[in-house]
C-alpha positions as CSV (number, residue, x, y, z in Angstrom):
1,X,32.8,-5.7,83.5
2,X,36.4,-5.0,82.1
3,X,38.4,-2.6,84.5
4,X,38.2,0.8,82.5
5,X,34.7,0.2,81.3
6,X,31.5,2.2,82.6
7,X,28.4,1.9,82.1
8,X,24.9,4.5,81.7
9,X,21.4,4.3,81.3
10,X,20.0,7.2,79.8
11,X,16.8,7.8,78.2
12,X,16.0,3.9,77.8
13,X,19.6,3.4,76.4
14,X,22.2,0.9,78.0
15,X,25.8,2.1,76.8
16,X,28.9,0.5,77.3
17,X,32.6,3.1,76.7
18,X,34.8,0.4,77.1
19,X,38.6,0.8,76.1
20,X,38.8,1.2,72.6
21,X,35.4,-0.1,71.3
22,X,32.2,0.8,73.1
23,X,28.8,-0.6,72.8
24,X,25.3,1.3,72.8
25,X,22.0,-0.7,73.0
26,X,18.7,0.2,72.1
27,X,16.1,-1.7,73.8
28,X,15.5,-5.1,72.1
29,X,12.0,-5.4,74.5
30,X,10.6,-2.6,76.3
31,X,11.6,-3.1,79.9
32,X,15.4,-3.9,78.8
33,X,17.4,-2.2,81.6
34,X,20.9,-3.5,80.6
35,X,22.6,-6.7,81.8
36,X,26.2,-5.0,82.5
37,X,28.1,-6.9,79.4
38,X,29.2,-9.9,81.5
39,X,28.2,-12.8,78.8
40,X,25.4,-14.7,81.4
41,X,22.3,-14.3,82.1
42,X,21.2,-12.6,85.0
43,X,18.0,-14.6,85.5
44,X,18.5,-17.9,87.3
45,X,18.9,-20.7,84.7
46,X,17.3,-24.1,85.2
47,X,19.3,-27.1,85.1
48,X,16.7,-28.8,82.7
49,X,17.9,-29.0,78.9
50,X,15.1,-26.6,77.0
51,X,13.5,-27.7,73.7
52,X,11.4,-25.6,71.1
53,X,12.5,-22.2,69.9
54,X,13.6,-20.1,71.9
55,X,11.5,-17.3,74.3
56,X,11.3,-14.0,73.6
57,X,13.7,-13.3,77.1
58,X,15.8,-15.8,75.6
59,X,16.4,-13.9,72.6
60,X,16.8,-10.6,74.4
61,X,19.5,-11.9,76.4
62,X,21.2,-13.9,74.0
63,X,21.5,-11.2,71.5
64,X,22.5,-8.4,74.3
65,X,25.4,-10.6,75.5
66,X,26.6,-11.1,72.7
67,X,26.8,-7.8,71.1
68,X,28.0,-6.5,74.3
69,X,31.3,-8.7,74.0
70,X,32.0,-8.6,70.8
71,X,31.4,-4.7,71.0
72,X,33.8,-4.6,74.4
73,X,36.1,-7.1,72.2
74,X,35.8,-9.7,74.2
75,X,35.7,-12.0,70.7
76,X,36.3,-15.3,72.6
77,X,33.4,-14.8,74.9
78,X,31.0,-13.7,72.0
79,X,31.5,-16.5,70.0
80,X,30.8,-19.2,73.1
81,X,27.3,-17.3,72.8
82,X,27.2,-19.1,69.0
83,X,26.5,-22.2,67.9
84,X,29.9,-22.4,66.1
85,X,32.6,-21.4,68.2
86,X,35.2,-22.3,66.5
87,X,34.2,-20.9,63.3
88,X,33.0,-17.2,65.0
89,X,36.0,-16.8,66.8
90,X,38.3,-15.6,63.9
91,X,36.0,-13.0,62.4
92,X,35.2,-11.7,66.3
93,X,38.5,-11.0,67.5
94,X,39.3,-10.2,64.1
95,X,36.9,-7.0,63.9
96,X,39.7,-4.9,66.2
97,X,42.8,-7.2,66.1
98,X,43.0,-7.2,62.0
99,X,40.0,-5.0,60.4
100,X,41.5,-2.5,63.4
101,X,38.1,-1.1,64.9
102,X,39.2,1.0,67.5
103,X,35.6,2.6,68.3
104,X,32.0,1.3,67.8
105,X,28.8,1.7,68.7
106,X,26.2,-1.2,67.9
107,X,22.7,-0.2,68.1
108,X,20.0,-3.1,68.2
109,X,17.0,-2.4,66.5
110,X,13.3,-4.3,67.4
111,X,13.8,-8.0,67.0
112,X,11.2,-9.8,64.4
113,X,10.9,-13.2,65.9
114,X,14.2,-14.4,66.3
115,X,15.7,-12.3,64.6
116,X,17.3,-9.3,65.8
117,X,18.4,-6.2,63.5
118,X,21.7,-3.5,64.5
119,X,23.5,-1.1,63.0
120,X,27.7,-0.4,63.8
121,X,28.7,3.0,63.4
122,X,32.7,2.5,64.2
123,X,36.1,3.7,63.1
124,X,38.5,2.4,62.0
125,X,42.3,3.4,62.2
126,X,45.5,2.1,60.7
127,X,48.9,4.0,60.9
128,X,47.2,7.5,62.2
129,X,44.7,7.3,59.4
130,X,41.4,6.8,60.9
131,X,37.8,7.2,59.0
132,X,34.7,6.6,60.1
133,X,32.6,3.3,58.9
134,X,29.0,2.1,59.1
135,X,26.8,-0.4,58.1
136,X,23.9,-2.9,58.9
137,X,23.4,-6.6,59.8
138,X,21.2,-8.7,61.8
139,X,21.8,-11.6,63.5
140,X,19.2,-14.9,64.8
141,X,19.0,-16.5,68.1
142,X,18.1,-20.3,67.7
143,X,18.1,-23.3,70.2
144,X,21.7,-25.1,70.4
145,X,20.9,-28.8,69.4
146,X,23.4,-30.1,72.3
147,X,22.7,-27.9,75.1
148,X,19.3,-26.0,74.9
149,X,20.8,-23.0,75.4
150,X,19.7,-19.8,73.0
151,X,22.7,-18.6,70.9
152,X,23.7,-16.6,67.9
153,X,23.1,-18.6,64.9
154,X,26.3,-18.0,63.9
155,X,27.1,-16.8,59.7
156,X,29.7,-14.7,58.7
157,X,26.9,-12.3,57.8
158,X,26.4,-11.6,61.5
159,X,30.1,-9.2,61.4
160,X,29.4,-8.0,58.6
161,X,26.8,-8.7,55.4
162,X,29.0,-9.0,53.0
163,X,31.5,-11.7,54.7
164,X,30.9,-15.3,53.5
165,X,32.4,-18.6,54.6
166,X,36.4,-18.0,54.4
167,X,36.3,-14.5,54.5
168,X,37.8,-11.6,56.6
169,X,37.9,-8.1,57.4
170,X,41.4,-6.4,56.9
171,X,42.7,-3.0,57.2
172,X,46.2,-2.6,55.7
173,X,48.2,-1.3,52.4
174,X,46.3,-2.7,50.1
175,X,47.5,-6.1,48.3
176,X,47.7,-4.3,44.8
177,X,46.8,-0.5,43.9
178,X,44.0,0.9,42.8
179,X,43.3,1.0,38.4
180,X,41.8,3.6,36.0
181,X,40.5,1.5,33.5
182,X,39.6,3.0,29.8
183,X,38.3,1.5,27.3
184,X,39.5,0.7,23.9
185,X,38.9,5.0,23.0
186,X,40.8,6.1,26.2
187,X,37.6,6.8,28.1
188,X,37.2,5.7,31.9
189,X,35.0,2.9,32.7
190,X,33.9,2.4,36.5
191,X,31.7,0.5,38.1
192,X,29.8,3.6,39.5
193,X,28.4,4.5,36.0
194,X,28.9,0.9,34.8
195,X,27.5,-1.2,37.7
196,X,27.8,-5.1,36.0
197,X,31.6,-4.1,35.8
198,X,32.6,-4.5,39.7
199,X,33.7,-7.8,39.9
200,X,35.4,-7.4,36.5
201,X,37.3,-4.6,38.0
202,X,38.0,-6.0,40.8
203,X,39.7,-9.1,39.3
204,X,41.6,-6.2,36.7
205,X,43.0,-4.8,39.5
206,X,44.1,-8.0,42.1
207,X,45.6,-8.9,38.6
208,X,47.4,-5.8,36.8
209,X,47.3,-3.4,39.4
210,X,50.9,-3.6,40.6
211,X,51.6,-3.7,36.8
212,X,50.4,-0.3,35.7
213,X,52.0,2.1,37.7
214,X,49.9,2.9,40.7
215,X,50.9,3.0,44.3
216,X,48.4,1.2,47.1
217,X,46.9,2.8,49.6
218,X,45.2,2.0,53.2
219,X,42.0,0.4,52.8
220,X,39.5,-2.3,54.9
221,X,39.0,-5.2,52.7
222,X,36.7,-8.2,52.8
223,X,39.9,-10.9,52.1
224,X,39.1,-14.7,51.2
225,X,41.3,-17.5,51.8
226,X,40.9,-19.0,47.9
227,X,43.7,-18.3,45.8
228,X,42.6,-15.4,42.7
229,X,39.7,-14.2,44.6
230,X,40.0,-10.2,44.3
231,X,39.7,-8.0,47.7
232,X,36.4,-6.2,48.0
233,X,37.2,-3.2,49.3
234,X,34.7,-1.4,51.7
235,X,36.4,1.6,53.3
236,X,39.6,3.5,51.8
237,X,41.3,5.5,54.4
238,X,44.1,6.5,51.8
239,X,43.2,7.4,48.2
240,X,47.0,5.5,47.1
241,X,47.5,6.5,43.4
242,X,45.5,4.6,40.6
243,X,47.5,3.0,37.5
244,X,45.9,3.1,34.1
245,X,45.1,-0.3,32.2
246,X,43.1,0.2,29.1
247,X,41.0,-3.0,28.4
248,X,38.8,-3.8,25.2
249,X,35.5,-2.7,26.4
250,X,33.7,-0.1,24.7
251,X,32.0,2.2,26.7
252,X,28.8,3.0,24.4
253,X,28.3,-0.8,24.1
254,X,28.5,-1.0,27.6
255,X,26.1,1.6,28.3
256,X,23.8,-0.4,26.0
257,X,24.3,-3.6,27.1
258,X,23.7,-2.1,31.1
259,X,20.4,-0.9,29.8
260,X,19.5,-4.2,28.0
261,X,19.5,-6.1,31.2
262,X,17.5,-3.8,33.6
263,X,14.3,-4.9,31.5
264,X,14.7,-8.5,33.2
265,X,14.7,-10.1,36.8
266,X,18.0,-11.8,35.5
267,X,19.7,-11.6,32.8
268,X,23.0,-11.8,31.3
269,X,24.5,-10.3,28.1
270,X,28.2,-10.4,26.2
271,X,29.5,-8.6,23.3
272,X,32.5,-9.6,21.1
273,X,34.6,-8.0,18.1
274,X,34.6,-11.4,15.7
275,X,37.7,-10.6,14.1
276,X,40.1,-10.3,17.0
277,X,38.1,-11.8,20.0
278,X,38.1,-8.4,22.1
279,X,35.4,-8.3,24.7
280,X,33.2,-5.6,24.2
281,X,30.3,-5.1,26.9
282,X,29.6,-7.6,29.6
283,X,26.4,-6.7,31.6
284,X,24.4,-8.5,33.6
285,X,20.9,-7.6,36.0
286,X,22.3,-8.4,39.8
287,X,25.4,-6.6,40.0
288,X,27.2,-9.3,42.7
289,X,30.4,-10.3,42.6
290,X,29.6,-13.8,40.7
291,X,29.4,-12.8,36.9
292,X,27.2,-14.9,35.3
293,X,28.0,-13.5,32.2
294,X,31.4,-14.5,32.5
295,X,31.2,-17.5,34.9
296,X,27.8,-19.3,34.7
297,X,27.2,-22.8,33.3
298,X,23.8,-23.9,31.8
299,X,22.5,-25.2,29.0
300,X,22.4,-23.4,25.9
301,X,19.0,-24.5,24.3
302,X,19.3,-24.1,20.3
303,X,21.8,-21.7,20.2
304,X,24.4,-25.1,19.9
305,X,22.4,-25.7,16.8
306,X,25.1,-23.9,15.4
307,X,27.9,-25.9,16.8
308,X,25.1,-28.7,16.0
309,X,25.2,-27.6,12.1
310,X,29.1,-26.8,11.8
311,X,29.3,-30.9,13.2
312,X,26.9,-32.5,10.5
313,X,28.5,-30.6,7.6
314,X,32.1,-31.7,8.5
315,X,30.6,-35.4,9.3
316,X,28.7,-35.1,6.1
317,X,25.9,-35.9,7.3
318,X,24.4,-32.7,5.3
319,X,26.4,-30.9,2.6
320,X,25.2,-27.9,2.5
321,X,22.2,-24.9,3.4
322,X,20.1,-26.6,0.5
323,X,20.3,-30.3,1.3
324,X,16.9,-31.8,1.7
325,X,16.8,-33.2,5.3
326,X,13.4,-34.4,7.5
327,X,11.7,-32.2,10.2
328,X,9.2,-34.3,11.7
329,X,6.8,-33.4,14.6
330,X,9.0,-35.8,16.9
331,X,11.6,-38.3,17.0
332,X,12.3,-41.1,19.6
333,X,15.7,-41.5,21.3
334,X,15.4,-44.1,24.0
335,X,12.6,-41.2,24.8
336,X,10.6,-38.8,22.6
337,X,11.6,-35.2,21.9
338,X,9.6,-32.8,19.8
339,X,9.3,-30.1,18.2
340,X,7.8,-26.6,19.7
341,X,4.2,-26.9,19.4
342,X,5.2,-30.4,17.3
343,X,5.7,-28.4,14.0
344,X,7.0,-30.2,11.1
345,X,8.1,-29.4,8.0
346,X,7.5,-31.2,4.7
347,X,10.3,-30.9,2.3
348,X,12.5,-29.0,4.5
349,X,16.3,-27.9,3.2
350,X,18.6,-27.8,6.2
351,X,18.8,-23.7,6.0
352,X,15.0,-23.7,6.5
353,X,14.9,-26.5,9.6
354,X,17.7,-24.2,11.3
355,X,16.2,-20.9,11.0
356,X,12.6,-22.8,12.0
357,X,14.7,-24.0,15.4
358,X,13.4,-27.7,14.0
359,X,14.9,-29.8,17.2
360,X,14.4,-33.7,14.9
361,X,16.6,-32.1,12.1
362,X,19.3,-31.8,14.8
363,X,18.6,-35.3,16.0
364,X,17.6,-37.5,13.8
365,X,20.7,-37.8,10.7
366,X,23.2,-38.0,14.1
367,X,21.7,-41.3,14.9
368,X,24.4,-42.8,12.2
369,X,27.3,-42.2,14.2
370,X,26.7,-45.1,16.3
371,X,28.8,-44.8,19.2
372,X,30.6,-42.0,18.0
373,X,27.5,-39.6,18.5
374,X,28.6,-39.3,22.0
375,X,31.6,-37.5,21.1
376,X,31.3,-35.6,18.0
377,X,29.1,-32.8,19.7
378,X,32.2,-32.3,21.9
379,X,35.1,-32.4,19.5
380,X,33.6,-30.0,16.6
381,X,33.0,-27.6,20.2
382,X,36.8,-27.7,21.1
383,X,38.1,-28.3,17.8
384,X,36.6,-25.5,15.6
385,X,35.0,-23.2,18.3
386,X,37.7,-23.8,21.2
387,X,35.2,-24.1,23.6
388,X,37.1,-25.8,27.2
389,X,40.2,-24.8,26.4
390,X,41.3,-22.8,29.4
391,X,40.8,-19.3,28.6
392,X,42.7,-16.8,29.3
393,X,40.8,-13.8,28.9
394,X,42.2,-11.0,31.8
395,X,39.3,-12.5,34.5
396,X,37.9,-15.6,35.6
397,X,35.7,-17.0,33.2
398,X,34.2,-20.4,32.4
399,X,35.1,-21.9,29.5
400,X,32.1,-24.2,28.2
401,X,31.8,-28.0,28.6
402,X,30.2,-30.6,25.8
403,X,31.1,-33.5,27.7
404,X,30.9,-37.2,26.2
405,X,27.2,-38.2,26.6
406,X,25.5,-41.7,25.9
407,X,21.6,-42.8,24.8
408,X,19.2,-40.1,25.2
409,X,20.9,-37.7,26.6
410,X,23.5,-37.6,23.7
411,X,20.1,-36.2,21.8
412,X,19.3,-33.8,24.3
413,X,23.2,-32.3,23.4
414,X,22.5,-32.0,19.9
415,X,19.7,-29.6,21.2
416,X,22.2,-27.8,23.4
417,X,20.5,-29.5,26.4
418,X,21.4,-32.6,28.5
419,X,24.9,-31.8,30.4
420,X,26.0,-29.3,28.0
421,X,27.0,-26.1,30.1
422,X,27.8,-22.2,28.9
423,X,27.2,-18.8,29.2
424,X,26.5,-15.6,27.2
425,X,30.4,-15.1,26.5
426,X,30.7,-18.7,25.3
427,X,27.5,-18.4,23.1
428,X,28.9,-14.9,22.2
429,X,32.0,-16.5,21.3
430,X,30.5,-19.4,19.1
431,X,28.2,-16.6,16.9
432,X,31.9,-14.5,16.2
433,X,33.5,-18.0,15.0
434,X,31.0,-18.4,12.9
435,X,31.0,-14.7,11.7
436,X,34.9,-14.4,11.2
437,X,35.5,-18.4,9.4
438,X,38.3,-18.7,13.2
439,X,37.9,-18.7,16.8
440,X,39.5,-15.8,18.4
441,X,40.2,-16.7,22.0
442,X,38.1,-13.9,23.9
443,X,40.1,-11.1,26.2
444,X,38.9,-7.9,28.1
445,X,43.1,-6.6,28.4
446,X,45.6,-6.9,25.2
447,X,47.5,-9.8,25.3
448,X,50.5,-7.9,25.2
449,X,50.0,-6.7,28.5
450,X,51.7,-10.0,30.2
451,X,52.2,-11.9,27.1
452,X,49.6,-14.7,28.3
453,X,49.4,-17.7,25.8
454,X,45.7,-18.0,24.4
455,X,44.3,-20.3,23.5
456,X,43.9,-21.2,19.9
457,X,41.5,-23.9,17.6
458,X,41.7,-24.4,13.6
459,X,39.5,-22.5,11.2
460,X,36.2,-23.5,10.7
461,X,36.7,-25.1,6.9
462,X,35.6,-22.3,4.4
463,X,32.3,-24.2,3.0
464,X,31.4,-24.7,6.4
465,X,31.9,-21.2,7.7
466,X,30.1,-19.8,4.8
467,X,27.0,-22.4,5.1
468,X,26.6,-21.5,8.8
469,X,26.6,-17.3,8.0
470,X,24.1,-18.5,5.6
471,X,21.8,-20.1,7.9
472,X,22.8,-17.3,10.4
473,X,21.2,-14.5,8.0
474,X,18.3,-16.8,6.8
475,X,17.6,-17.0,10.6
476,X,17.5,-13.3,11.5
477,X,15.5,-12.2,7.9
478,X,13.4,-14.9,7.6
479,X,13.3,-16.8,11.1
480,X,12.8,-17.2,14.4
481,X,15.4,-14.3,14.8
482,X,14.0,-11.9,12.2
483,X,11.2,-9.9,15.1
484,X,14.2,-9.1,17.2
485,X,16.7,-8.5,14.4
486,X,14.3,-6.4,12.8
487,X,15.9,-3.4,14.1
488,X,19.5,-4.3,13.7
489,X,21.5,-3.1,10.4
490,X,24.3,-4.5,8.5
491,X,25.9,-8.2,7.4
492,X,23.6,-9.6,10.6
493,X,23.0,-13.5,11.7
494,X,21.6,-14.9,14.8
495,X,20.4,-18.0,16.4
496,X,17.4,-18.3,19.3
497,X,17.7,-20.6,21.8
498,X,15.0,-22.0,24.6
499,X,16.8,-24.2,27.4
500,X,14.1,-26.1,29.9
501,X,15.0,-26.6,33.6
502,X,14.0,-29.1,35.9
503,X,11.4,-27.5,38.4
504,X,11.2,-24.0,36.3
505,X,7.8,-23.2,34.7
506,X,9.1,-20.9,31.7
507,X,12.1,-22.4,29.6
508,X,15.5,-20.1,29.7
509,X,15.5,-17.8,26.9
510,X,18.4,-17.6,24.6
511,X,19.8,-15.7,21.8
512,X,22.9,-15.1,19.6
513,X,23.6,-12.8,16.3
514,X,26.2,-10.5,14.8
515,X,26.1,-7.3,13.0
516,X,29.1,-6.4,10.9
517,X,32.3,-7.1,13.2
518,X,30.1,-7.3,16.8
519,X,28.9,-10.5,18.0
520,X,26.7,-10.6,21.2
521,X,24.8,-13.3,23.1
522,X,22.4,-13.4,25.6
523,X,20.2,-15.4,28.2
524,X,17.1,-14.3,30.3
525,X,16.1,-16.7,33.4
526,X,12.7,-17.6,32.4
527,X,12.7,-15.4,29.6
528,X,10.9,-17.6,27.6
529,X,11.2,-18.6,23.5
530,X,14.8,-16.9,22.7
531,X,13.4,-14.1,20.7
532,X,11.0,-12.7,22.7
533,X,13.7,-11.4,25.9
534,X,17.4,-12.6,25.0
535,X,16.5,-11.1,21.2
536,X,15.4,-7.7,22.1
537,X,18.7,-7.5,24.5
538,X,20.7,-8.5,21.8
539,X,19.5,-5.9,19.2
540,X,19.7,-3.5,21.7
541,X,23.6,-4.2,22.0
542,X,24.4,-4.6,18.6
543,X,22.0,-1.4,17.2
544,X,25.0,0.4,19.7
545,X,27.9,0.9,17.4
């Protein structure tokens, strides 16, 4: 035991007051009596390397030493009690040397299996500011391959549950200051009463904060060693002073669009203003600091049927909403695709086969190209839509990807499946071209708050842009669209969308539409045909303004 520590037993509890961080146990196995904190066993060991998992004294006195030296900030000796040393080290001697813990109390809870549950109630001080801080983890005692010792399994997890591979805990000024961020009416948006907004906010502020007049304060911050990933702040011990940055959100779409996706397990929902590209609402289920919404990549299903259309008008490979095309039951590209519920149409017009969703329309005139077909798909994406052209929105976001494809999977593309990959705010995006004839390069903060270039592509060709809002409208009166559009008022067009996964029983649902000058698309894991989850989420954004 360190000089200066002492040690009680009271009531069944062993407690350790060490200096500066102390240590309370609860027992992990009735007949726990406390092993004194010195990082080895007290029973003798055997010579003989053990196999299997490890015994329930094992765990017990694998999971006591260790939390006893970390607690006592002995950070080197806990992390020889791992099965990655090297790797636990850090983030132990880190917890009072950089998060700057100078009191805890860790409280073990009863182990289930190998796994044993605690709870840290510390505090934390920094320049004569102290608060105090509390939270819950759990850690797993497993059988090291090399030795046949019991140690920690070590994760990041085990400091704290929100640390991941090349993070830390640090207490200091913080890197930039708090924001107040309004919307485009002036009024606050936070991620208390808008939850899907946190990692958006977060990213606003590790961005603009030292660029709207706020001051940092002192806080304890989950920091990652990638370049542009935002703090995560988990305890302020100064408040600092907050600089306003209005973005283009709108709060009452917001609201709606938050509401939309609590129907669903997981789903994902953007809104756009067509005629300047302004990010309106950006929800999405699980409120975790990856945004789907923003940053995903997967296939699209039919909603590229309108990238699909806008590509075999400028080809002329159709001419227009009225040109007779075929919509048979199926159609064989090195491999059959069909048809949902192998429908076909007989004397179809190309307006009727997109708002039908029919997939051999999409397919079959393409063949033509020859070796070309690979590549259209892609250049009428960047070229009219500007989908992959680095983004530069306010916040990380993926930009969409039709890469070059060859044989069958170059039909699967036309379908928006194969290797194509987006996510609500691209789809969102490609519905407000469509609506406003030009791509407007989305953004959730004014350009003219750092003069960023955007990125720009050329106007859809006035035929073509007219032909698709066409189709668009026939699809949300009269087609798959028109259930969930039912609802929704105004100059409206939409698209649904089904994307299959390998290994996933239901198909992705999809959907896209506009009302007037708001664009929104979105995309329900398992959801289904597109208008019976992503629809209903979609009408519900758009009926908001």
């Amino acid at each position: 035991m360190r000089s200066g520590a002492k040690v009680a037993i009271v009531g069944g509890v062993f407690a350790v007051v060490a200096t500066g961080v102390g240590y309370g146990g609860y027992n992990l196995y009735s007949g726990l009596t406390g092993s004194g904190g010195s990082g080895t066993s007290t029973k003798a060991e055997s010579t003989e390397k053990r196999t299997g998992p490890p015994s329930a004294d094992e765990i017990e006195q694998t999971a006591n030493d260790f939390l006893t030296a970390w607690a006592e900030g002995r950070g080197l000796e806990a992390a020889q009690l791992t099965n990655n040393r090297a790797e636990a080290e850090p983030l132990l001697t880190g917890f009072s040397q950089q998060a700057h813990v100078t009191e805890a109390v860790i409280k073990p809870g009863p182990a289930a299996g190998a796994n044993v549950p605690f709870t840290v109630e510390a505090t934390v001080t920094y320049k004569g500011e102290s608060r105090p801080w509390s939270y819950a983890s759990s850690l797993t005692v497993v059988r090291g391959l090399t030795t046949g010792k019991a140690l920690v399994d070590w994760q990041p997890s085990v400091v704290h549950p929100k640390l991941t591979k090349g993070t830390s805990l640090v207490t200091s000024e913080a890197s930039a200051p708090q924001i107040k961020a309004v919307d485009d009416n002036g009024v606050e948006v936070t991620r208390g009463k808008y939850p899907s907004l946190g990692p958006v906010l977060d990213q606003l502020r590790q961005k603009y904060g030292n660029d709207v007049g706020g001051t940092p304060g002192i806080e304890l911050s989950i920091t990652s060693a990638s370049e542009g990933v935002p703090d995560q702040t988990l305890l302020t011990l100064t408040e600092g002073k907050a600089g306003t940055l209005r973005t283009t959100l709108d709060a009452g779409v917001q609201a709606a669009a938050e509401k939309a996706v609590k129907n669903y397990s997981a789903a994902s929902v953007v809104a756009i203003q067509p005629s300047t590209g302004e990010i309106k609402a950006v929800a999405n289920t699980k409120a975790g600091e990856f945004n789907p919404a923003l940053q995903g990549a997967q296939a699209p299903g039919s909603t590229m049927k309108i990238v699909t259309a806008a590509m075999m008008l400028d080809k002329g490979l159709v001419r227009g909403p009225n040109s007779p095309v075929e919509c048979p039951s199926t159609i064989t590209w090195e491999r059959v695709f069909h048809n949902l519920d192998d429908f076909s149409i007989s004397g179809a017009t190309f307006q009727r086969a997109f708002a039908r969703s029919c997939n051999t329309t999409f397919i079959k005139p393409v063949k033509p190209l020859g070796t070309g077909a690979g590549t259209a798909l892609g250049e009428t994406a960047r070229t009219y839509f500007g989908i992959g052209l680095n983004w530069q929105s306010g916040v990380i976001t993926f930009d969409g990807k039709v890469p070059e494809s060859t044989g069958s999977e170059t039909a699967a593309s036309y379908i928006g499946q194969g290797r194509i990959q987006m996510n609500a705010l691209n789809v969102a995006s490609i519905a407000a071209t469509a609506k406003n004839g030009a791509f407007k390069q989305p953004v959730i903060v004014p350009q003219s708050l750092d003069d960023r270039e955007l990125a720009t592509a050329t106007p859809l060709p006035g035929n073509i842009a007219a032909s698709l809002r066409q189709m668009m409208n026939a699809t949300a009166t009269g087609g798959t669209a028109a259930e969930a559009m039912a609802s929704v008022r105004g100059t409206k067009g939409a698209k649904t969308g089904s994307a299959e996964v390998d290994g996933q029983g239901d198909s992705n649902s999809w959907f896209t539409g506009y009302a007037d000058d708001l664009a929104a698309a979105a995309v329900v894991q398992s959801g289904g045909h597109g208008g019976d989850t992503a629809g209903t989420t979609v009408a519900q954004v758009l009926n908001a303004r």
